[in-house]
C-alpha positions in Angstrom: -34.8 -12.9 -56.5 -37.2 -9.7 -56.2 -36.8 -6.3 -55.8 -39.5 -4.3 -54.0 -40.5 -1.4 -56.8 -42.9 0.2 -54.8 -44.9 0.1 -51.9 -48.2 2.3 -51.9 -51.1 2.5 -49.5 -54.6 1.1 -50.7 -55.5 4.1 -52.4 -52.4 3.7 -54.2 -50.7 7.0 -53.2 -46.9 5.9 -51.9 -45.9 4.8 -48.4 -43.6 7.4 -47.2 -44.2 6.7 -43.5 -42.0 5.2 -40.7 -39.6 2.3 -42.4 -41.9 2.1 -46.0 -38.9 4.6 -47.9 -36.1 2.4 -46.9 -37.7 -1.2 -48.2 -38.3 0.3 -52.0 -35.4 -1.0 -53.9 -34.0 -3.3 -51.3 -33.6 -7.2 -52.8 -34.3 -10.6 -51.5 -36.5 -13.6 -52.0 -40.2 -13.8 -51.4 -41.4 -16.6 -49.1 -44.8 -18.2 -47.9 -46.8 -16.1 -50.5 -50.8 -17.2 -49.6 -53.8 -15.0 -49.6 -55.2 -15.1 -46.3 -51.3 -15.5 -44.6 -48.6 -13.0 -43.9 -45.8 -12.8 -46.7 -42.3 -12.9 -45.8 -39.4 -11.3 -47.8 -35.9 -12.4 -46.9 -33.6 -9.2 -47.4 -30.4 -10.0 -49.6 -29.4 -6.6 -49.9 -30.6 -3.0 -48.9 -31.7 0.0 -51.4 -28.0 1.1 -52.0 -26.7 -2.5 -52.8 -25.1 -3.5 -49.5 -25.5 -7.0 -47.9 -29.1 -6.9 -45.4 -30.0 -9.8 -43.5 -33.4 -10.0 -42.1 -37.2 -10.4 -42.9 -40.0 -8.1 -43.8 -43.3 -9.3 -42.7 -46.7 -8.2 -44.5 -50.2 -7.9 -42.7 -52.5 -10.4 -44.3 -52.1 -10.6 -48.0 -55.6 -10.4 -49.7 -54.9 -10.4 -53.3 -51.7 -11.3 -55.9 -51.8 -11.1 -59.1 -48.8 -12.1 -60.9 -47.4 -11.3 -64.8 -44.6 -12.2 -66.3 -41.5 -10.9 -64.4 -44.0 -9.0 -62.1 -45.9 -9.9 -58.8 -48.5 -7.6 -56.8 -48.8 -8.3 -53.3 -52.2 -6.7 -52.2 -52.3 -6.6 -47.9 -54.6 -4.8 -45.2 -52.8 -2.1 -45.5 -50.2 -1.8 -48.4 -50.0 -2.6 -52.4 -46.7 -4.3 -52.6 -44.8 -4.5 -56.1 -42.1 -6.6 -56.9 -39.7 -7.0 -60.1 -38.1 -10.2 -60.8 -34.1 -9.5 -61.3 
C-alpha cells in the first residue's frame, strides 16, 4: 500500500488546482505502473483516514524511478510521489 506524498506540476511547484489538494495523503495500491501507459491508483482511504473507493487515473507516465520505500511517477502533466506504508 502507498500514500500519495505529493503531487507537483513539471516544474515541481505543487498542484493546488481542481481535485490535486484532496489526493495528497489519501492511501491505496498502485496498479498497471508502465512508462508509456496511464497509472492507476486504487483509493483505500482518503486524506483524513476514512474508507474511499475509487481510482485515480494518470496522463501517460513518462518516467519512474523507484528507491527503497519510495516511487516517482513522472506523467504529461504531474510529478507524482508515493511512500510505501
Amino acid at each position: 500500500m502507498y500514500k500519495i506524498e505529493s503531487i507537483a506540476h513539471k516544474d515541481g511547484t505543487e498542484r493546488i488546482d481542481g481535485r490535486y489538494p484532496l489526493r495528497k495523503g489519501c492511501k491505496g495500491d498502485i496498479y498497471h505502473l508502465k512508462a508509456g501507459d496511464c497509472m492507476y491508483f486504487e483509493y483505500v482511504t482518503d486524506n483524513k483516514g476514512n474508507d474511499k473507493t475509487g481510482y485515480l487515473r494518470t496522463s501517460l507516465v513518462e518516467k519512474i524511478e523507484e528507491s527503497d520505500d519510495v516511487i516517482v511517477v513522472y506523467t504529461l502533466n504531474s510529478v507524482y510521489k508515493f511512500i510505501r506504508i
